[in-house]
C-alpha positions as MATLAB code, in Angstrom:
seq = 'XXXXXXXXXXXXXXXXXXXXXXXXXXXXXXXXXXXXXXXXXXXXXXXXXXXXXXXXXXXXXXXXXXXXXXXXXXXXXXXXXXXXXXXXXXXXXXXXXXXXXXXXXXXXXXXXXXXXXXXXXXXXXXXXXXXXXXXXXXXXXXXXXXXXXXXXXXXXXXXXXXXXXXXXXXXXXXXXXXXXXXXXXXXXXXXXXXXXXXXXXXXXXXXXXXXXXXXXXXXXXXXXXXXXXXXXXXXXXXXXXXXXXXXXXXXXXXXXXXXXXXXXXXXXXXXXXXXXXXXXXXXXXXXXXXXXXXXXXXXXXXXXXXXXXXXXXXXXXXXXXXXXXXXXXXXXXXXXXXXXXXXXXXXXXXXXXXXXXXXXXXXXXXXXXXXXXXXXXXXXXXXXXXXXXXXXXXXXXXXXXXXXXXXX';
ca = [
       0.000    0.000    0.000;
       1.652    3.259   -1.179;
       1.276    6.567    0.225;
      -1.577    8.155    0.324;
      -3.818    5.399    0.108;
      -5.771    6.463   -3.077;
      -9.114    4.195   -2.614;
      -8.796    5.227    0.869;
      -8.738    8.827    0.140;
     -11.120    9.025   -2.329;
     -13.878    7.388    0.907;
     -12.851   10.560    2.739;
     -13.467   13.090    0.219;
     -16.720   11.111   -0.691;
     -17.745   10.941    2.803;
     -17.748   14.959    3.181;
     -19.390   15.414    0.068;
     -22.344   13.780    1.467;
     -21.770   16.000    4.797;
     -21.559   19.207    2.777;
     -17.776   20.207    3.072;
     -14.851   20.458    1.538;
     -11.905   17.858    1.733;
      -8.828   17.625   -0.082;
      -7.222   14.369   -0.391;
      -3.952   13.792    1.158;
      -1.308   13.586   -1.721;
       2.479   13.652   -1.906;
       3.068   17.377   -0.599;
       1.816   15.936    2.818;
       4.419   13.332    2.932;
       6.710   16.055    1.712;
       6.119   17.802    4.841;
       6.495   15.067    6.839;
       9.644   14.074    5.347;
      11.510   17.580    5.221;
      10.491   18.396    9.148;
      11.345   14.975    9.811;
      15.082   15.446    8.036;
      15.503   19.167   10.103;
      14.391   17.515   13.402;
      17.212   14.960   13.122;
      19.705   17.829   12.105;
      18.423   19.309   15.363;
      18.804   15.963   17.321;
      22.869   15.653   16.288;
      23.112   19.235   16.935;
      21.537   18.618   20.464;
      23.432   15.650   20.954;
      26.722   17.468   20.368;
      26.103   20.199   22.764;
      25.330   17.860   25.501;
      28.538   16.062   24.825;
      30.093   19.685   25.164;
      27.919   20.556   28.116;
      30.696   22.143   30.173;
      32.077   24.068   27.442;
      31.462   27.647   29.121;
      29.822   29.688   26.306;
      27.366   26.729   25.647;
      27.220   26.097   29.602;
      25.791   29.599   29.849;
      22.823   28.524   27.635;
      21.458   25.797   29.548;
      21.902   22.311   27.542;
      19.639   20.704   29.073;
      16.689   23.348   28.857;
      17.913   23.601   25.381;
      17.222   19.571   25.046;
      13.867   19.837   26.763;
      12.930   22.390   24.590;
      13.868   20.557   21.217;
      12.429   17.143   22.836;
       9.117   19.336   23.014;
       9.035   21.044   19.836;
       9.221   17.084   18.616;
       6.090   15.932   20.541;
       4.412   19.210   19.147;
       5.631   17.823   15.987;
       4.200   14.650   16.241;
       1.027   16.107   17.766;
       0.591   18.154   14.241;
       1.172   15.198   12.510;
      -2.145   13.730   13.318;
      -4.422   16.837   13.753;
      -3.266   19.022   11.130;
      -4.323   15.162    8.774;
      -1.180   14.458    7.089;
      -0.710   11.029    7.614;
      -3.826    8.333    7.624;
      -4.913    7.630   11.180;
      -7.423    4.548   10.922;
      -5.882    1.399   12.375;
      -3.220    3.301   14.009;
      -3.063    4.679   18.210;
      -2.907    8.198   16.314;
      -6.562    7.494   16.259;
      -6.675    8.424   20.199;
      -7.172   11.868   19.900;
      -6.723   12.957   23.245;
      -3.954   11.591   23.376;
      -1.534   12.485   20.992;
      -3.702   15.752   19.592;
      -4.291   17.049   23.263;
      -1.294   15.472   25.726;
       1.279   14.942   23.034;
       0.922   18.339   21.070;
      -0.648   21.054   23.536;
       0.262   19.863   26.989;
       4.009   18.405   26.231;
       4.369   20.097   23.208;
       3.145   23.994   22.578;
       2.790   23.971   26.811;
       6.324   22.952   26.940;
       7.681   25.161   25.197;
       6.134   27.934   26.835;
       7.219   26.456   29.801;
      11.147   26.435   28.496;
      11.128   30.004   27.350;
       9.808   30.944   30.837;
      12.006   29.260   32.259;
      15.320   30.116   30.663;
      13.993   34.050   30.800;
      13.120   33.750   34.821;
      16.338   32.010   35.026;
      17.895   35.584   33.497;
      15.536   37.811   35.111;
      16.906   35.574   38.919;
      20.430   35.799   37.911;
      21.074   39.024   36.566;
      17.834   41.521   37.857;
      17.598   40.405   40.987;
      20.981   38.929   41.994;
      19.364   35.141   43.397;
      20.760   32.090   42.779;
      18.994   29.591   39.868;
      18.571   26.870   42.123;
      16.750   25.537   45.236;
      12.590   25.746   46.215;
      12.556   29.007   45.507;
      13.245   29.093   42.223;
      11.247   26.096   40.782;
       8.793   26.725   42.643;
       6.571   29.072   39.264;
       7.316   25.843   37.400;
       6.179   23.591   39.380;
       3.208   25.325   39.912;
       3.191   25.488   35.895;
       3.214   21.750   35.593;
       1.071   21.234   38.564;
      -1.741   23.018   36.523;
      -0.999   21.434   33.313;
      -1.673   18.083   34.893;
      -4.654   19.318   36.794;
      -5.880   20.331   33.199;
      -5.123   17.275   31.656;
      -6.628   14.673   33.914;
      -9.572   16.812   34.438;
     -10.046   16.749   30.281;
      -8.814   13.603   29.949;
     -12.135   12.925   32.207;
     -14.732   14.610   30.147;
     -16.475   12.412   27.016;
     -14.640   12.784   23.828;
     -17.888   14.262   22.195;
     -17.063   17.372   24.521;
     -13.397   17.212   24.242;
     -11.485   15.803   21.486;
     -12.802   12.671   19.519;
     -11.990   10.870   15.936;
     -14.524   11.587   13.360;
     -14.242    7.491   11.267;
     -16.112    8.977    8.389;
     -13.117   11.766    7.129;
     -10.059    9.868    9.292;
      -9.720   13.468   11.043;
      -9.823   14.374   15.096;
     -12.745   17.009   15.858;
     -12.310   19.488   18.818;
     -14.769   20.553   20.588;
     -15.215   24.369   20.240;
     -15.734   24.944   23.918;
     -12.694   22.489   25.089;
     -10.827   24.225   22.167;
     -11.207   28.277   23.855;
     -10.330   26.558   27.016;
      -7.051   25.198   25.586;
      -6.270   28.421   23.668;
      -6.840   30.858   27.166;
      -4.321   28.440   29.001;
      -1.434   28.658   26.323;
      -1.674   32.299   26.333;
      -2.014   32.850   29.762;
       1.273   30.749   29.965;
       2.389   33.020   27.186;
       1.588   35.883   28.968;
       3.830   34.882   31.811;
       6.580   34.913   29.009;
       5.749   38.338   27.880;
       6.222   39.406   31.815;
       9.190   38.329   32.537;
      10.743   39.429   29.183;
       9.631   42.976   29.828;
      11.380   42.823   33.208;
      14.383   41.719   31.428;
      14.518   44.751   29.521;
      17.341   46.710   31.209;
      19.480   44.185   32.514;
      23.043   43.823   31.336;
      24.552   40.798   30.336;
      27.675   39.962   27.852;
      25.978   38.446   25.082;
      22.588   39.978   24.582;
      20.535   37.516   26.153;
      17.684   39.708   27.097;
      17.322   40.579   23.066;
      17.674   37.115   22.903;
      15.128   36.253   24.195;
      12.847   38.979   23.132;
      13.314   37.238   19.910;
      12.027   33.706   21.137;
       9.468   35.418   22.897;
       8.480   36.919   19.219;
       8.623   33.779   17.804;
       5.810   32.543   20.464;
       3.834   35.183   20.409;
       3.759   35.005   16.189;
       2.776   31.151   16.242;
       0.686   30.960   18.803;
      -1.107   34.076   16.982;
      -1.288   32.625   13.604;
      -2.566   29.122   15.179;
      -5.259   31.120   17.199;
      -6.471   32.784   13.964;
      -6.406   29.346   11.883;
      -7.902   27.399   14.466;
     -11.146   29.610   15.127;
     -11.070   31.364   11.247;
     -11.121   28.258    9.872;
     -11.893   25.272   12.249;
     -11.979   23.060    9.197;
      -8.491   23.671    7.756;
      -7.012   20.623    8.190;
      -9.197   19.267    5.714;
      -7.760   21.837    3.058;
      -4.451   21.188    1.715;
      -3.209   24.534    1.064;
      -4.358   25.682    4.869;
      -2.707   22.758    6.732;
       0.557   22.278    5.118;
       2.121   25.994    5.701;
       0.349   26.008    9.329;
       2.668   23.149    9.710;
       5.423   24.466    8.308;
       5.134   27.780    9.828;
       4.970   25.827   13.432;
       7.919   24.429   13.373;
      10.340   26.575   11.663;
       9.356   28.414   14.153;
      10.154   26.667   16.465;
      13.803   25.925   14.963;
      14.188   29.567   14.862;
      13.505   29.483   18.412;
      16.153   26.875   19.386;
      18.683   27.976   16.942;
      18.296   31.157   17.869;
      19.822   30.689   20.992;
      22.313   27.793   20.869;
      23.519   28.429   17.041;
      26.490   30.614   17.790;
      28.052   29.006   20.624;
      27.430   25.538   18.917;
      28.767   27.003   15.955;
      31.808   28.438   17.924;
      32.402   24.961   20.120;
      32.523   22.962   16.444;
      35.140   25.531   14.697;
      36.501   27.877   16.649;
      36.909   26.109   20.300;
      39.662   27.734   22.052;
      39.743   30.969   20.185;
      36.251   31.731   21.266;
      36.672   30.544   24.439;
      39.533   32.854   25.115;
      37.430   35.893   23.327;
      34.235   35.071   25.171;
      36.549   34.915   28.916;
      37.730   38.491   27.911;
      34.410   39.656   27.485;
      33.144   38.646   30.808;
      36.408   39.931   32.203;
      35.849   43.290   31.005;
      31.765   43.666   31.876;
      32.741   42.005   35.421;
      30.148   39.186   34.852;
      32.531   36.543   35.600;
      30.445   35.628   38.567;
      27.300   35.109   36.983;
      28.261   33.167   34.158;
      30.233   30.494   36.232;
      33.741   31.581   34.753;
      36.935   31.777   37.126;
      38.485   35.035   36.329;
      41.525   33.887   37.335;
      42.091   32.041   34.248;
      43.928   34.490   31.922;
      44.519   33.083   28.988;
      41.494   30.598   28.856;
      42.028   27.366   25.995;
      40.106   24.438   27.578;
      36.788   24.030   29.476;
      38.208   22.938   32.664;
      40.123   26.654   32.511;
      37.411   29.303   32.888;
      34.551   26.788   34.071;
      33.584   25.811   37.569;
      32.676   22.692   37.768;
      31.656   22.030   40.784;
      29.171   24.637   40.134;
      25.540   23.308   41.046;
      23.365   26.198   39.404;
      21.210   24.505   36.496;
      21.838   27.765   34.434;
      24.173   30.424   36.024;
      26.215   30.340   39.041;
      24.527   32.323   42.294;
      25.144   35.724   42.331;
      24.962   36.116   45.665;
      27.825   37.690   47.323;
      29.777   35.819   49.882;
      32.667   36.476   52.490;
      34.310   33.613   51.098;
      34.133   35.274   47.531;
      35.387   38.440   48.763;
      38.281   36.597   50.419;
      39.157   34.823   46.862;
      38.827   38.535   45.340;
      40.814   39.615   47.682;
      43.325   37.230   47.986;
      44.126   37.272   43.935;
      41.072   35.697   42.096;
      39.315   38.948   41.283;
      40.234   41.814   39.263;
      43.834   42.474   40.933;
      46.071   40.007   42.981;
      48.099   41.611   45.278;
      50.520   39.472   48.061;
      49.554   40.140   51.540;
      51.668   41.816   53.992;
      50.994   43.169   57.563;
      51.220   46.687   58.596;
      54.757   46.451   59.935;
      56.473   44.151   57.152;
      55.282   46.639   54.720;
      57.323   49.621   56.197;
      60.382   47.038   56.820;
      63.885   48.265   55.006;
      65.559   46.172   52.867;
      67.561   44.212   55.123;
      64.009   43.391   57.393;
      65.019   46.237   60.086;
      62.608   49.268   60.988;
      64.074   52.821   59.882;
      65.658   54.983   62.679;
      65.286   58.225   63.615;
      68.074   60.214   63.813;
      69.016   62.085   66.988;
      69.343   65.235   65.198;
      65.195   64.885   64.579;
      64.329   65.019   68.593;
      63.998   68.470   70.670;
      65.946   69.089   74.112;
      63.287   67.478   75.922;
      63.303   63.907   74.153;
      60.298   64.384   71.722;
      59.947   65.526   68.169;
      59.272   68.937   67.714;
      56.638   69.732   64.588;
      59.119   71.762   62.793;
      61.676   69.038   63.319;
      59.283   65.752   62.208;
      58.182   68.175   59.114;
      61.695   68.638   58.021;
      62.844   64.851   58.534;
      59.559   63.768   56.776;
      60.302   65.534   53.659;
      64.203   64.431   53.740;
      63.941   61.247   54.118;
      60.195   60.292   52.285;
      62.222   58.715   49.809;
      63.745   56.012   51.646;
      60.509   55.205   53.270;
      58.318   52.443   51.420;
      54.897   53.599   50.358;
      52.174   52.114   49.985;
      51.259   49.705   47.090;
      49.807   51.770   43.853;
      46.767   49.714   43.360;
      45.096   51.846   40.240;
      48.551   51.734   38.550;
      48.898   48.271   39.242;
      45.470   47.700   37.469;
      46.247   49.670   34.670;
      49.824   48.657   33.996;
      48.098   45.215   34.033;
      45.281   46.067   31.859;
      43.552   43.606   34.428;
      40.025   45.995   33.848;
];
C-alpha cells in the first residue's frame, strides 16, 4: 500500500461530500512535509546531541543544555502532535486514532505547553540571575514551574475525564480528530495565559546587562511565540476546518515548526557554531568579554584564568546552578577577590612588614630629629619627613597596578 492510500482517500473526500464540506485528499506534498520536518528535526537531534557532549564548554554552559534539550524534545512531541491533527498522515488502524492523546497530551500539553514552559524558564532564570541577583537553584526558584506543571496536569486529567464528544474525539467517516469548540477556547486561554507569563518576565528583562545579549535574545524567542501561537489562534477559530484543506494545513505546519527551529537555533547556534570551529579561540574571546563587563560571577567563569584554551580553565565545575552560578555575594568570595582571584592580585603583607627596610630592620630616627626634651618637635618631624620620604616604602599603587596590568 503506497502513500496516500488512493481508494482510501477518495472514501474521505466522498464521505464529506455527502456532509456538505470540503476535503482535499492527502497527496504527496503531505508526505513532503512530513519528510523535510522529519530530516531538520534529526539535524536538530545531532546538533543537540553534540552540545550535551560539550555541556561544560562555558559559552554553551551559559545557555542551559539541558533546557535547550527539553525544549527541542518538546518542539518534537508538538511535531508529532501536528502530525495527526493538522491530517497528514492516515490515522485509521493506528493509536494516532486516540485523539486525546496524541492531539491534546502529546501536542498542547508536552508540546506547545512545553515550550512555553522552556522560554519561561530560561527568561526567569535571566531575570533571577542578573535583575535580581538570586541564585537559579533551590525551592525558591522552581517553585513558578512547578506550579506550571502542577496546573498542566490538573488540566489534563480533568479533560482527559470529560467524554470525547465534549473534548477531542476521531470523526471514522473523514479519518480526522474534531475538537470541541468549547474544550478548544479553554485550551487556547491556558497557552496564552502561559504566554503571557513569558511576555512578563521578558519585559522585566529589559534593562538588565549581560555579555551576550541575552535579554534581546530572548525577546526574539518570545516573538517567535507570540507570532505562532497568533497565527494558530487565527487558523484554528477562522477556519476550524483547515485541516481538511491542503493549502491551509501544510504551511500552518510548516510555519509551526520553523518556528520553532528559529527558536532553538536562535539561541544555541552561535556558541554551537563556535564549540565545532573555533573552540579555544572563542573561548579565550568570550573569557575576555566577561572579564571586562565584570560578569565573571554570573556566568560560572573563574576570572583567574587568563589566557582561557580548555573548558576545565574558565569553568567551575563544581558549580551546582542549572543555568548560572549564584550571584549572591559571599565572604568567602570576597576573600578569593581579595586574595588574587578577582580583578587584581596583590601578596599580603601586615602593617609592619610593609614599612620594613631592605635588610628586614625598621628605619631609625636620627638624633638630630628630637627636641631638648626627648620628643619631636613639629618643625623638626616636618623637616625629617620631607628628607627622608624617599627612603621610606609607600604604599602599594593599586590603580597603577590595574592599569599597567590592563587587568580591567
Amino acid at each position: 500500500m503506497g502513500f496516500p492510500d488512493a481508494a482510501f482517500e477518495q472514501q474521505r473526500v466522498e464521505a464529506a461530500a455527502l456532509l456538505n464540506m470540503r476535503l482535499d485528499a492527502r497527496t504527496r506534498g503531505d508526505l513532503a512535509v512530513i519528510v523535510l520536518l522529519a530530516a531538520v528535526y534529526f539535524i536538530d537531534l545531532v546538533a543537540v546531541a553534540f552540545m550535551l557532549w560539550n555541556r561544560k564548554y562555558p559559552p554553551l554552559k551559559s545557555k542551559g543544555p539541558v533546557l535547550m534539550a527539553a525544549l527541542f524534545v518538546c518542539s518534537v512531541f508538538w511535531f508529532i502532535g501536528d502530525i495527526q491533527v493538522n491530517g497528514h498522515v492516515q490515522l485509521a488502524g493506528s493509536a494516532l486514532t486516540d485523539c486525546r492523546g496524541i492531539g491534546f497530551w502529546v501536542r498542547v500539553l508536552l508540546g506547545i505547553c512545553g515550550v512555553c514552559a522552556v522560554v519561561a524558564l530560561r527568561s526567569y532564570a535571566l531575570h533571577q540571575v542578573f535583575a535580581l541577583n538570586l541564585p537559579t537553584r533551590g525551592l525558591r526558584f522552581y517553585l513558578p514551574f512547578l506550579v506550571y506543571v502542577a496546573c498542566i496536569l490538573v488540566y489534563g486529567i480533568v479533560a482527559s475525564a470529560l467524554s470525547p464528544r465534549v473534548s477531542a474525539e476521531y470523526v471514522r467517516a473523514l479519518d480526522i480528530c474534531r475538537l470541541d469548540e468549547p474544550f478548544k477556547i479553554t485550551i487556547f486561554v491556558f497557552v496564552w495565559v502561559s504566554c503571557l507569563f513569558v511576555a512578563l518576565v521578558n519585559w522585566r528583562l529589559r534593562r538588565i546587562k549581560t555579555s551576550f545579549n541575552e535579554s534581546r535574545e530572548m525577546l526574539v524567542a518570545c516573538l517567535i511565540v507570540f507570532a505562532v501561537l497568533t497565527f494558530n489562534t487565527c487558523m484554528q477559530f477562522a477556519q476550524p476546518k483547515y485541516p481538511l484543506v491542503r493549502r491551509l494545513r501544510i504551511p500552518s505546519t510548516l510555519l509551526d515548526h520553523l518556528c520553532c527551529n528559529a527558536l532553538l537555533w536562535a539561541i544555541i547556534g552561535r556558541p554551537l557554531a563556535m564549540c565545532a570551529f573555533r573552540r579555544d579561540a572563542y573561548l579565550r574571546a568570550w573569557v575576555a568579554t566577561l572579564r571586562s563587563d565584570g560578569l565573571q560571577r554570573a556566568y560560572q567563569v573563574d576570572s583567574s584564568a587568563a589566557t582561557a584554551t580548555e573548558d576545565v580553565a574558565a569553568h567551575k565545575p563544581e558549580s551546582a546552578s542549572f543555568f548560572y552560578a549564584d550571584t549572591q555575594p559571599s565572604l568567602g568570595a570576597y576573600e578569593e577577590t581579595r586574595q588574587g582571584s578577582g580583578f587584581y592580585a596583590e601578596p599580603e603583607k601586615d602593617q609592619e612588614q610593609m614599612w620594613r627596610t631592605e635588610d628586614g630592620g625598621l628605619p631609625e630616627i636620627p638624633a638630630a630629629a628630637f627636641s631638648s626634651s626627648g620628643r619631636l618637635s613639629a618643625a623638626d618631624t616636618h623637616s625629617y619627613a620631607s628628607s627622608s620620604a624617599a627612603s621610606w616604602p609607600q604604599p602599594p599603587d593599586l590603580f597603577g597596578y590595574i592599569n599597567d596590568r590592563r587587568l580591567l
